[in-house]
C-alpha positions in Angstrom: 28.9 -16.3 5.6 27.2 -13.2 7.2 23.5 -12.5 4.6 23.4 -9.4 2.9 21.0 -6.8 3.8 18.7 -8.0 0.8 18.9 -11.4 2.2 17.9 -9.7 6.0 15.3 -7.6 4.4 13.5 -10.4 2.5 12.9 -12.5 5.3 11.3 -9.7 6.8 9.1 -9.4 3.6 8.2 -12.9 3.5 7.2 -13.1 6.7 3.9 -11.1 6.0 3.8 -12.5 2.2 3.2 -15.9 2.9 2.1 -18.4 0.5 -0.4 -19.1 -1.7 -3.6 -16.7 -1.7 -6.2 -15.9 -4.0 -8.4 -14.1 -2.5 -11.4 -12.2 -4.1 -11.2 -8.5 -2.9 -7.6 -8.5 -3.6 -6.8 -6.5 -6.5 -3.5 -8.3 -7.0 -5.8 -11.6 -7.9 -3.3 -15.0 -7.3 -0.4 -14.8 -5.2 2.3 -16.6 -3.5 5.4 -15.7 -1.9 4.0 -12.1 -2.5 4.2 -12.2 -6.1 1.5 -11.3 -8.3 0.2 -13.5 -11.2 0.2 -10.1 -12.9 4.3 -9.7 -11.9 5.5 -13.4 -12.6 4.1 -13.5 -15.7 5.7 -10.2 -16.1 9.2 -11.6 -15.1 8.7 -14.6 -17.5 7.4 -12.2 -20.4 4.6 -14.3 -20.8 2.1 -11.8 -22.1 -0.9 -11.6 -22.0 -0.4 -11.8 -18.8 -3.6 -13.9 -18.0 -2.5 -16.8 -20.0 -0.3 -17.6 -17.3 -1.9 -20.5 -15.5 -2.9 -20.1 -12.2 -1.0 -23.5 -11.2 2.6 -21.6 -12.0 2.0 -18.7 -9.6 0.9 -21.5 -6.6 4.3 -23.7 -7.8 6.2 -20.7 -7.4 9.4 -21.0 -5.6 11.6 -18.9 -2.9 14.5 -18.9 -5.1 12.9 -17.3 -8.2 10.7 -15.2 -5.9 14.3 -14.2 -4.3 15.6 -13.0 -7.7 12.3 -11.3 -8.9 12.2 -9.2 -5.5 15.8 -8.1 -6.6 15.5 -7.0 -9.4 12.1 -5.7 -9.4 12.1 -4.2 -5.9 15.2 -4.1 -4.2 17.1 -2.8 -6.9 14.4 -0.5 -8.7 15.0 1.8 -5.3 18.4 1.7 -5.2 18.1 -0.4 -1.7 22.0 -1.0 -1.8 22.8 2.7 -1.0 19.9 3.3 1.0 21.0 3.1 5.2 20.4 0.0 7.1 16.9 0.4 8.3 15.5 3.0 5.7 16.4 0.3 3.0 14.0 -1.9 4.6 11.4 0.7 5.6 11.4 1.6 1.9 11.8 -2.2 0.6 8.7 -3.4 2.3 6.7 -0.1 1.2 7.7 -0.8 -2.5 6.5 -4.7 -2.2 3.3 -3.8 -0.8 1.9 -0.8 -2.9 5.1 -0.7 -5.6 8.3 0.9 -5.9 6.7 4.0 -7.3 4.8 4.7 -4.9 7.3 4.4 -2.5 10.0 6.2 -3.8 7.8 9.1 -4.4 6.4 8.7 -0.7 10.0 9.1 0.3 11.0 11.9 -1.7 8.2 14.3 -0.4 9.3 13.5 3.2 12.8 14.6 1.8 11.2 17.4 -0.2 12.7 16.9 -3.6 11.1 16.1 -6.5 8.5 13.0 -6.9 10.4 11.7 -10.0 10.1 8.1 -8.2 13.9 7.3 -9.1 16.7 7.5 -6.4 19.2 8.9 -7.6 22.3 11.3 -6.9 19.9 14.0 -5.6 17.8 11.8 -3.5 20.5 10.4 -1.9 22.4 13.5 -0.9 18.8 14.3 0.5 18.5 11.5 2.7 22.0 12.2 4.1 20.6 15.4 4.9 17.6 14.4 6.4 19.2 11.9 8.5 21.9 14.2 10.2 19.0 16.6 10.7 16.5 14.3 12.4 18.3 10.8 12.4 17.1 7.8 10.9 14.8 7.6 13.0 12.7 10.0 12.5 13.0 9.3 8.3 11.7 6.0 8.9 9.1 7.5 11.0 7.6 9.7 8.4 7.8 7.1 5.8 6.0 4.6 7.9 3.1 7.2 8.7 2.7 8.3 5.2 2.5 4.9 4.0 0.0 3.8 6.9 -2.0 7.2 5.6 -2.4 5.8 2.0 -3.4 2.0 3.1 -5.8 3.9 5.9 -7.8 5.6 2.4 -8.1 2.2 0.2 -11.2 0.4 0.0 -9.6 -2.7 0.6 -8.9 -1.2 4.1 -12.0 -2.5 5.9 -10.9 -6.1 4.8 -6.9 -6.2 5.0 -6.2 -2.7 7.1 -5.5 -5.3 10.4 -3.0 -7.0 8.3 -1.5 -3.8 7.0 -1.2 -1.9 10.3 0.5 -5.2 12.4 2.2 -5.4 9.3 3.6 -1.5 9.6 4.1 -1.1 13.3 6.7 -4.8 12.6 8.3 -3.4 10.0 9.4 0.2 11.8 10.3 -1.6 14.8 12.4 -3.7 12.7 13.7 -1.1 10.5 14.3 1.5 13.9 16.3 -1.6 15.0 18.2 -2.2 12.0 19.4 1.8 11.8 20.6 1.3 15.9 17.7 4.0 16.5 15.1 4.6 19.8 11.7 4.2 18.6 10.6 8.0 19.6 7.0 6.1 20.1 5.4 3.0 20.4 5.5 1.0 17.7 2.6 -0.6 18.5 -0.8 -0.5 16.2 -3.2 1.4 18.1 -6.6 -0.2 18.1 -8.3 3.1 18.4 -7.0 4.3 15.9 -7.2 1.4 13.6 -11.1 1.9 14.3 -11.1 5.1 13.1 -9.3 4.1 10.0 -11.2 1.4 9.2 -14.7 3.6 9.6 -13.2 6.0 7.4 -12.6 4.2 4.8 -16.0 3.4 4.3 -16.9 7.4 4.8 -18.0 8.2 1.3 -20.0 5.0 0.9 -22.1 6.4 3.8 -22.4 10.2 2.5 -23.2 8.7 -0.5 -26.0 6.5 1.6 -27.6 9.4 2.8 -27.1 11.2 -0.2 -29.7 8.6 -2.0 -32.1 7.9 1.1 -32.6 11.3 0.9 -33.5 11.6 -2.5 -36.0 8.7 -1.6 -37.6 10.2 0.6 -38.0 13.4 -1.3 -39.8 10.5 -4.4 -41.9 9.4 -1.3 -43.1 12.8 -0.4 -41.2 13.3 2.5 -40.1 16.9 3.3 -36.4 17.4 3.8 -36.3 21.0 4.4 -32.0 21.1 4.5 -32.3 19.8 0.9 -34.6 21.8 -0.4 -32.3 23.0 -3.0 -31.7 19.7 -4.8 -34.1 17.6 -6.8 -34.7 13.8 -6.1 -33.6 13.2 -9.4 -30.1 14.8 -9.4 -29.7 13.5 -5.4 -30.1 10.1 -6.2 -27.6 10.3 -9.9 -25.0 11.9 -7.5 -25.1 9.0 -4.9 -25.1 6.4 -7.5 -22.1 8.4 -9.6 -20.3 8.7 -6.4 -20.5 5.0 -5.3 -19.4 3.6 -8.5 -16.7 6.1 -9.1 -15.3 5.2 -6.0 -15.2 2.0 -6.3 -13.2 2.4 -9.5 -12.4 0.6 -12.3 -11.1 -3.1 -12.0 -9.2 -3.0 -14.8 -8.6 -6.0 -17.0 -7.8 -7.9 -13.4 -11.4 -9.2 -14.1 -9.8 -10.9 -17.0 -7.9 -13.6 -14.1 
């Protein structure tokens, strides 16, 4: 019996999911399979969702996973009338930064509005795309706007390798899927990765500077391009801008 297309996209999924992580800069806190302590407990309304041990997220397995990524994923963006290739693009997108996100990724590239449901009107819209540019070029854009948000997390300077491998696989898979010619190498570019990686970091060092400077200006040292602000109000605005952009954790601290 031939496997569906959830079926073909899932093991393309679990490929980069693997098993059982916890690891500390991940927002997502324990995981296996690529499910979220935060989304099993969830799926097994156990609230709050912290009192789900730790131990039933490691036991965790494919089958339930299976069903979970259908129902939370696969058919939250409507996967089944989505082309062969796009429905993949768009699946792994939605299990990696959520199906929100995704949808609404996909529905600017179609320019209709962000409502993060596919529906009637963003379905037509694909059809249009697609006989104006071909799949190809669909699963293109979506595939560089998603490696445009991961490139501006944090979390990029620890997991952007991951993520980028993890993009360039799943376009050259998808491309392959739709029957399309990749229009470009589907390769991660290392340069570029570089770049990424340093920019994710670019407001921690503005905000360095920022409070070196207002240092100095406490040591006596004369800055004369900074004349116009006080030490005082230098060093607040680095501190205020370091913190805010490291965000608020949420209740994950409570895992």
């Amino acid at each position: 019996m031939a496997e569906t297309r959830f079926e073909l996209c899932l093991d393309q999924v679990l490929q980069w999911e693997g098993g059982y992580a916890d690891h500390p800069s991940d927002p997502g806190g324990a995981t296996n399979l690529g499910i979220t302590r935060k989304t099993l407990a969830r799926w097994r309304a156990v609230t709050p969702w912290w009192s789900l041990a730790k131990t039933e997220v490691q036991n965790l397995e494919r089958s339930e996973a299976a069903k979970i990524y259908k129902g939370a994923y696969w058919d939250r963006i409507n996967a089944e009338k989505v082309p062969a290739g796009l429905d993949l693009a768009l699946f792994d997108f939605a299990v990696n930064s959520g199906p929100d996100r995704a949808i609404k990724s996909l529905q600017r590239q179609l320019k209709v509005v962000a409502d993060g449901q596919v529906g009637p009107l963003t379905l037509d819209a694909i059809k249009t795309a697609i006989a104006l540019k071909g799949t190809a070029g669909l699963i293109d854009a979506l595939c560089d706007q998603r490696l445009d948000f991961l490139t501006r997390l944090t979390t990029f300077a620890v997991f952007g390798k991951g993520w980028t491998t993890r993009v360039a696989a799943i376009r050259k898979a998808a491309l392959a899927a739709a029957g399309a010619t990749p229009s470009r190498s589907t390769e991660p570019q290392t340069w570029s990765r570089t770049m990424a990686i340093f920019s994710g970091y670019k407001t921690y060092i503005v905000a360095a500077f920022m409070l070196i400077a207002g240092l100095a200006q406490v040591l006596g040292i004369d800055l004369p391009s900074l004349d116009g602000a006080s030490a005082g109000h230098l060093i607040m605005e680095s501190l205020a801008v370091i913190f805010l952009r490291q965000g608020v954790k949420g209740d994950i601290g409570k895992a």
